[in-house]
OpenMM code with the backbone's topology and positions (N, CA, C; nanometers):
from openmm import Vec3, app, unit

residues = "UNK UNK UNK UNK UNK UNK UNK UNK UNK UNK UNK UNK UNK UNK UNK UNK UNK UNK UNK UNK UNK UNK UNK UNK UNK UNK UNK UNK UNK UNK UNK UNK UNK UNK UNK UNK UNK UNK UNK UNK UNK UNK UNK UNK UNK UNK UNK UNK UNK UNK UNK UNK UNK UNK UNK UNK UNK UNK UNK UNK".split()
positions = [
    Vec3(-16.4719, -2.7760, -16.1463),
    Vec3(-16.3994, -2.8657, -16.0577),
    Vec3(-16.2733, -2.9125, -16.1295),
    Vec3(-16.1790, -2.9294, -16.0682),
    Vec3(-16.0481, -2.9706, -16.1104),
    Vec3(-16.0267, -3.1706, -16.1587),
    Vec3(-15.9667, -3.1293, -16.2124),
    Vec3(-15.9779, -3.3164, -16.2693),
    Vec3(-15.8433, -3.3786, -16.1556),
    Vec3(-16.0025, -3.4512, -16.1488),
    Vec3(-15.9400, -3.5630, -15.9603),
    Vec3(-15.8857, -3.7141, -16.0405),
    Vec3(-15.7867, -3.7306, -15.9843),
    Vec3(-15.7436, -3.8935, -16.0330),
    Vec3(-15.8273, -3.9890, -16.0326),
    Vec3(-15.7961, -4.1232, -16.0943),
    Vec3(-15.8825, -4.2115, -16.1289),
    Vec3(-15.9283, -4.2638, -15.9955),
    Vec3(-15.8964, -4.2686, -15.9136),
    Vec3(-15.8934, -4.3452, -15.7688),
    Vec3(-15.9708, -4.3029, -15.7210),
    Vec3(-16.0431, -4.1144, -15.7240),
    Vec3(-16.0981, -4.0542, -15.6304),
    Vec3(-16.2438, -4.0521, -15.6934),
    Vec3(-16.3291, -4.0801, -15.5698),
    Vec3(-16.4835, -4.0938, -15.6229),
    Vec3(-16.5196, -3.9884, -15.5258),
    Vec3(-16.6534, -3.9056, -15.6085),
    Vec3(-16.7091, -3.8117, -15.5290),
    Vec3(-16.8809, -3.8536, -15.4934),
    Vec3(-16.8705, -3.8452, -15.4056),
    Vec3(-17.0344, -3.9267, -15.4182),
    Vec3(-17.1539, -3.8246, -15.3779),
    Vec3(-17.2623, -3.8167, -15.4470),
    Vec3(-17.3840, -3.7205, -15.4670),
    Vec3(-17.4722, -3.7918, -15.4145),
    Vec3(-17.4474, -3.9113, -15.3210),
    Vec3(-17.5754, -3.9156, -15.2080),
    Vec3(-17.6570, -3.8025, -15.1303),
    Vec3(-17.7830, -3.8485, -15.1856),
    Vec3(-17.7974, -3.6917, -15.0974),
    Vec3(-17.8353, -3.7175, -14.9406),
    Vec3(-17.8235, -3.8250, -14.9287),
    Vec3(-17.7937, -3.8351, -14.7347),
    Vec3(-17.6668, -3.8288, -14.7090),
    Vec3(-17.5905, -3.8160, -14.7394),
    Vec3(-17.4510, -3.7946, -14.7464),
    Vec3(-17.4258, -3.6612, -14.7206),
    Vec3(-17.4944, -3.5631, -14.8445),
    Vec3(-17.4512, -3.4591, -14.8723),
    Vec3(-17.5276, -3.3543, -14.7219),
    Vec3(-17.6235, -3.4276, -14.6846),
    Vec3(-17.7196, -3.3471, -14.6090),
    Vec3(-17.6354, -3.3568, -14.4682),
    Vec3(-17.6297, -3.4983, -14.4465),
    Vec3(-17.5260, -3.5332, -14.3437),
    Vec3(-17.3989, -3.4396, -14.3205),
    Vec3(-17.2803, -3.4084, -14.4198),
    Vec3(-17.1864, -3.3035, -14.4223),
    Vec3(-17.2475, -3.2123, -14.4148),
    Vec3(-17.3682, -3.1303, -14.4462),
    Vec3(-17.4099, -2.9950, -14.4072),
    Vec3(-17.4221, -3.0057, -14.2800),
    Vec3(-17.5024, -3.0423, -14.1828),
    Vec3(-17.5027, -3.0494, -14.0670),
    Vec3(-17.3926, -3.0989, -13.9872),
    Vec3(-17.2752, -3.1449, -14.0948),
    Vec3(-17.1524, -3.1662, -13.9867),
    Vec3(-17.0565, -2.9991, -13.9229),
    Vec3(-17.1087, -2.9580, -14.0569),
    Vec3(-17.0163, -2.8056, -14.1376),
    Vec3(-17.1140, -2.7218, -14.0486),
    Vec3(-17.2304, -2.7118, -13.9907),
    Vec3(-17.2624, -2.6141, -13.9168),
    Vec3(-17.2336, -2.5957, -13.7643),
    Vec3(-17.2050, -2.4800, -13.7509),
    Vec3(-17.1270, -2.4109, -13.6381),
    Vec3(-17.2455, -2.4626, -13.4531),
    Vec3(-17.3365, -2.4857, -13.5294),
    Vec3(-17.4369, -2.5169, -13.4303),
    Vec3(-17.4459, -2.6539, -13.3636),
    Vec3(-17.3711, -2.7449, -13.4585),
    Vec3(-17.3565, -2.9232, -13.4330),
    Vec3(-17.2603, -2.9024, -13.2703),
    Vec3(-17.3186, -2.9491, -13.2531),
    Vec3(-17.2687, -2.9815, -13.0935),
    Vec3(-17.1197, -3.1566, -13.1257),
    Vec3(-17.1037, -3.1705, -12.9537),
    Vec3(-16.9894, -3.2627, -12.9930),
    Vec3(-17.0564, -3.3911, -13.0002),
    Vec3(-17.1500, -3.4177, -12.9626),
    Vec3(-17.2154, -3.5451, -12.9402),
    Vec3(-17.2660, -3.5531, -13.1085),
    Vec3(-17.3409, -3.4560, -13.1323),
    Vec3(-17.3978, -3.4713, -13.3034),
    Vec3(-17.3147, -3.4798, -13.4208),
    Vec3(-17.1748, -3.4203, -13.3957),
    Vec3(-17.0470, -3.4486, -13.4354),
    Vec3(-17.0542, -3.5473, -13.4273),
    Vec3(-17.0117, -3.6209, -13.3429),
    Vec3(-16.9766, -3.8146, -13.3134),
    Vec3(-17.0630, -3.8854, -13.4036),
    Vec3(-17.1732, -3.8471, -13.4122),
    Vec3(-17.3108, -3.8970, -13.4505),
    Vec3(-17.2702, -3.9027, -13.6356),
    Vec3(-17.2706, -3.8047, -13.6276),
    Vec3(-17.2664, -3.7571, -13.8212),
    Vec3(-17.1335, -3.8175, -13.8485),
    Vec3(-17.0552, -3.8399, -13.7720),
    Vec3(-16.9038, -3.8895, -13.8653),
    Vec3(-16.9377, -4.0561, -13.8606),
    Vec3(-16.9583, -4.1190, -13.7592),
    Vec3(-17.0237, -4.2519, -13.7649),
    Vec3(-17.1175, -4.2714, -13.8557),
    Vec3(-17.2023, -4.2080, -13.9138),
    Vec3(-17.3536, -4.2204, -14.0056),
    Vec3(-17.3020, -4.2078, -14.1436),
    Vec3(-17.1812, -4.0816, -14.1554),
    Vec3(-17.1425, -4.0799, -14.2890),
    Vec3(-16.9861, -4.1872, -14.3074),
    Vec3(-17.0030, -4.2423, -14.2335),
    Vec3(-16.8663, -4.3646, -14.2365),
    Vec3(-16.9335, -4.4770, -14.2823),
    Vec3(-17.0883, -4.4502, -14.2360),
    Vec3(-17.1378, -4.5956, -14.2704),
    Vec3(-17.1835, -4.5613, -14.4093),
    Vec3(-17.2517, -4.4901, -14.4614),
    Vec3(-17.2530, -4.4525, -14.5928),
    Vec3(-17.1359, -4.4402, -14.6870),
    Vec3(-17.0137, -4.4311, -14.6875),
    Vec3(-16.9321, -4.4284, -14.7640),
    Vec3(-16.8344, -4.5740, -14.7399),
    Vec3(-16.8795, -4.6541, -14.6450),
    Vec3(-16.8757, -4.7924, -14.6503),
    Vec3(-16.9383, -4.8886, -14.7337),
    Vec3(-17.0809, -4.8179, -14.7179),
    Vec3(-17.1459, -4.8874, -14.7847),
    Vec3(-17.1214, -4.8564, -14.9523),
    Vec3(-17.1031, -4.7634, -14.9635),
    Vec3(-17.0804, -4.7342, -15.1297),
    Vec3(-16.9739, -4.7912, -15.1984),
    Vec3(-16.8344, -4.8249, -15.0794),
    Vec3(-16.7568, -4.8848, -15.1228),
    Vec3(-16.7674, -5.0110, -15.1710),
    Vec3(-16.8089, -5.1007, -15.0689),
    Vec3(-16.8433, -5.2211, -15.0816),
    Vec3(-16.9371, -5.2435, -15.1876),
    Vec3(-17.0640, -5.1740, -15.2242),
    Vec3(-17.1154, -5.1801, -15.3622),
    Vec3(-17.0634, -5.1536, -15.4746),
    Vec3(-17.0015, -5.0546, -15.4470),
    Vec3(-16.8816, -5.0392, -15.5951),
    Vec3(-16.8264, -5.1400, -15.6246),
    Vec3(-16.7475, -5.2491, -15.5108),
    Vec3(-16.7093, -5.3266, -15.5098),
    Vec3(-16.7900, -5.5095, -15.5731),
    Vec3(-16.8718, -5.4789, -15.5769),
    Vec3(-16.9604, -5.6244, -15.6023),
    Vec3(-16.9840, -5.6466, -15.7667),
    Vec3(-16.9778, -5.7743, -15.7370),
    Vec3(-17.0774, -5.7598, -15.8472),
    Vec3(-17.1641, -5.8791, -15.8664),
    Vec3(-17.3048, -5.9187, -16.0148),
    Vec3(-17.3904, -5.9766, -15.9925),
    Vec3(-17.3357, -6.1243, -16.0747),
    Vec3(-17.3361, -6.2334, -16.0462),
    Vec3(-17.3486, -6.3497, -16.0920),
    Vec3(-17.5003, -6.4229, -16.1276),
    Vec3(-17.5094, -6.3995, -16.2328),
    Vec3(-17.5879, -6.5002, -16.2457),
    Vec3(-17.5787, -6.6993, -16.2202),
    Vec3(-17.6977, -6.7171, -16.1497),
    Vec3(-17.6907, -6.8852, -16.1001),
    Vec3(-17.8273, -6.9444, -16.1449),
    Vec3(-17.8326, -7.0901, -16.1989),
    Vec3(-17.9213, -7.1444, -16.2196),
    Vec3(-18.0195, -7.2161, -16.1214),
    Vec3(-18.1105, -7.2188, -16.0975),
    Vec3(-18.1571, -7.2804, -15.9345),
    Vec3(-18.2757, -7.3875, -16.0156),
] * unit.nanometer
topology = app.Topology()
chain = topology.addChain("A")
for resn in residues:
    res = topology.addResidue(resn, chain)
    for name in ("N", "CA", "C"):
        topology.addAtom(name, app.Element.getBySymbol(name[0]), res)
């Protein structure tokens, strides 16, 4: 693989990855299309936003 800039994350979810296979097959209809780009939007939302966090510790 070619060296990707600092910015670019590749992510090895494997619901992710399973998700793009079934986007990439010739057999996905348009509705399951719609389906898989919404499902993997929410997954690479969500990864963002966790990348994004972080943990504080608090005394209770």
């Amino acid at each position: 693989m070619a060296s990707l800039p600092p910015n670019v994350h590749v992510s090895t979810h494997p619901c992710l990855q399973a998700k793009l296979s079934q986007l990439r097959s010739a057999s996905t209809s348009s509705r399951e299309t719609k389906q898989l780009v919404h499902e993997i939007a929410t997954i690479i939302g969500c990864e963002a936003l966790a990348k994004g966090l972080s943990i504080e510790e608090t005394g209770i």
